[in-house]
C-alpha positions in Angstrom: 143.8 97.9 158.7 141.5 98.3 155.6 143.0 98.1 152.4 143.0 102.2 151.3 142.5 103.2 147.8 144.7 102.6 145.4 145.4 106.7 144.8 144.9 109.1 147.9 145.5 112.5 146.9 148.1 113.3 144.0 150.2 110.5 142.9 153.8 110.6 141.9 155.3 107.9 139.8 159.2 107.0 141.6 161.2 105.3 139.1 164.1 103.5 141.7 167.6 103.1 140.1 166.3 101.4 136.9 169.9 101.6 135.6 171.7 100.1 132.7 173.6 97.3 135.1 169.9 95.5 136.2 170.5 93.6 132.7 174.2 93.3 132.8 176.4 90.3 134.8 177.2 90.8 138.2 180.8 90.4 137.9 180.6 93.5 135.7 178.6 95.5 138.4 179.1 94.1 141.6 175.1 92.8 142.1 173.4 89.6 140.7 169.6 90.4 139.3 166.6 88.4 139.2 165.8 88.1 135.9 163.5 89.5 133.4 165.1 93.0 133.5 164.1 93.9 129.9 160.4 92.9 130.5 160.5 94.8 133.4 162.0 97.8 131.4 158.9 97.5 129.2 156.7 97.5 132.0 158.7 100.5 133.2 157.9 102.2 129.6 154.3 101.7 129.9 153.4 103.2 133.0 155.8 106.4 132.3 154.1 106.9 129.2 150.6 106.4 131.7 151.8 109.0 134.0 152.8 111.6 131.3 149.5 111.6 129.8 147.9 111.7 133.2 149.9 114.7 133.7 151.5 112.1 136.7 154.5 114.0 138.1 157.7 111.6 138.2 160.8 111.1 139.7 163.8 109.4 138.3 166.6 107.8 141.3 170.0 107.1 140.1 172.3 105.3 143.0 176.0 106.0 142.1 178.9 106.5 143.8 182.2 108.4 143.5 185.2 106.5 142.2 186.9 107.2 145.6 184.4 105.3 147.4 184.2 107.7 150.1 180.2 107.5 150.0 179.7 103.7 149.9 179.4 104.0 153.7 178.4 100.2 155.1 177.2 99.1 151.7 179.9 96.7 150.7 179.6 95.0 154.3 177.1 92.4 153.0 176.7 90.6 149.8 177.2 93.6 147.6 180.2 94.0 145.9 181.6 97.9 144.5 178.6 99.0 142.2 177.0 101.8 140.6 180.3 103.7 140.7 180.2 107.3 138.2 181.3 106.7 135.1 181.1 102.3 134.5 179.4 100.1 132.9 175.4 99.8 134.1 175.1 103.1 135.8 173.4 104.9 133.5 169.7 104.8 134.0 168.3 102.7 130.8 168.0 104.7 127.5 164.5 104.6 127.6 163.7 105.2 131.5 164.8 108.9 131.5 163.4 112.2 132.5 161.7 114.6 130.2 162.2 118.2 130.9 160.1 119.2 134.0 160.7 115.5 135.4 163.1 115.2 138.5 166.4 113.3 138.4 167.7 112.5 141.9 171.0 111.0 142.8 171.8 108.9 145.6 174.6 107.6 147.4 172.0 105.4 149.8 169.8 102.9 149.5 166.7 105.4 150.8 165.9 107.8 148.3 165.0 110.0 151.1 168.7 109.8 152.5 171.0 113.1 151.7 168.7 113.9 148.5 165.9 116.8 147.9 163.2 113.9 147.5 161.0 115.6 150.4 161.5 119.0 149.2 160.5 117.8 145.8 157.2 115.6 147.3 156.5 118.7 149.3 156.4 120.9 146.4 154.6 118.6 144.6 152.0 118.1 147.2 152.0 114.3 146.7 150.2 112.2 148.6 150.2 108.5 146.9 154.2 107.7 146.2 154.2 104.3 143.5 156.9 103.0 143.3 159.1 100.8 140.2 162.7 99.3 140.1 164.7 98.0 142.0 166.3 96.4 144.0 163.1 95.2 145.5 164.7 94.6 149.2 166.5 97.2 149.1 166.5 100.6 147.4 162.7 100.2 146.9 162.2 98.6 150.5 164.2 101.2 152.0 162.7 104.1 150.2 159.4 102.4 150.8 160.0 102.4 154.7 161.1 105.7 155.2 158.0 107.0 152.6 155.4 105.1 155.2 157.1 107.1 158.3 156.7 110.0 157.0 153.1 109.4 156.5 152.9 109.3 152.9 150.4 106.4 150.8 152.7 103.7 148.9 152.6 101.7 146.1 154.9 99.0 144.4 154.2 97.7 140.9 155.0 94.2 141.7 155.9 93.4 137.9 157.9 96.3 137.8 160.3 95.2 140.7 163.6 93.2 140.7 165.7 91.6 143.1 168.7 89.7 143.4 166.9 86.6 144.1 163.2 85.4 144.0 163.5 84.7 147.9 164.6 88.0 148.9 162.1 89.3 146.3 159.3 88.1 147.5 160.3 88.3 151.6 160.6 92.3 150.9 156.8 92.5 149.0 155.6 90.9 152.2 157.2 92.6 154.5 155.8 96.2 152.7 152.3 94.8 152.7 152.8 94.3 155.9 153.0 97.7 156.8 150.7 98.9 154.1 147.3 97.0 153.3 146.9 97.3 149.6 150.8 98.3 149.0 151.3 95.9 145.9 149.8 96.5 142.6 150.0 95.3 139.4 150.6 97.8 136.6 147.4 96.9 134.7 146.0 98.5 138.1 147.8 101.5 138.4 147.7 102.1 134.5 144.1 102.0 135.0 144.4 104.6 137.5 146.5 106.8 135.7 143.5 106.4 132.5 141.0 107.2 135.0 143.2 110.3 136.2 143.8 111.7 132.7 140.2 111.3 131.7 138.9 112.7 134.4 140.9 115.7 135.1 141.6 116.9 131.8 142.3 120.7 133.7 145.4 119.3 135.2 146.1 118.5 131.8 145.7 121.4 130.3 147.6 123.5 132.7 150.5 121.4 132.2 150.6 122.6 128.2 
């Protein structure tokens, strides 16, 4: 397949459970993390800040849980242990990863974003077309919503400095396995702040309908 351009259509910038716990141990919150979290947090600040003046539309995913555990379904079947549970330590997205007002903050009890959430209402309301994708965990929340994106025919991106995983391995296996299904999937953010530049000088109507 040739490699598509990096934006088709209207972008929308998905921020994947970048929570307080990527930075913490896992013993406190029940995953291990690659790490680098706070450079990747920093990352995470740049291209929000690209999308808001690009007039980007964003959504924010927060995976938790009730305290019951009722909704961790299969999840602590594998390597995971209890995590992301309302109310502890590291479940709070990060301080400065947070929606403005007229941004969208989705919660999830799955690793799909798309699973038992408004996500496709939101996208099509939005009318997006190009889906880019940040966070983590890179195998899993982001592969997942990833997977389900590409099946329901949308264009998908993933900042590949602005993904974590548990390990480099599993890291690096899920990247390939999402170019695999999309030619051109991974960027880097110096790419897709580029294309959000381009965007905001370009289209300064968008802009200024959005004031």
């Amino acid at each position: 397949m040739p490699k598509q351009p990096l934006i088709v259509g209207n972008p929308v910038l998905v921020v994947v459970d970048m929570q307080q716990g990527g930075g913490m141990p896992a013993a406190e919150v029940g995953i291990d993390h690659m790490p680098g979290h706070a450079d990747r947090v920093r990352v995470a600040q740049r291209l929000l800040a690209g999308a808001r003046a690009a007039d980007v539309p964003v959504v924010f995913f927060q995976e938790v849980h009730r305290r019951s555990g009722v909704d961790f379904g299969r999840e602590l079947d594998g390597a995971e242990g209890v995590h992301c549970v309302e109310g502890q330590p590291g479940t709070d997205l990060e301080p400065t990863l947070r929606p403005e007002p007229g941004e969208f903050h989705i919660a999830k009890r799955r690793y799909s974003g798309f699973i038992g959430t408004d996500f496709e209402i939101v996208l099509s309301g939005l009318k997006a077309s190009t889906l880019i994708l940040i966070g983590g965990l890179t195998y899993v929340c982001v592969h997942y919503t990833f997977a389900d994106a590409h099946q329901r025919d949308f264009y998908v991106r993933v900042v590949v400095d602005c993904v974590g995983g548990s390990s480099r391995y599993r890291h690096d296996a899920a990247l390939d396995a999402m170019e695999y299904l999309q030619a051109g999937a991974l960027r880097t953010s110096d790419e897709i702040l580029t294309a959000f530049a381009e965007l905001a000088n370009t289209t300064p109507a968008r802009q200024g309908a959005a004031r």
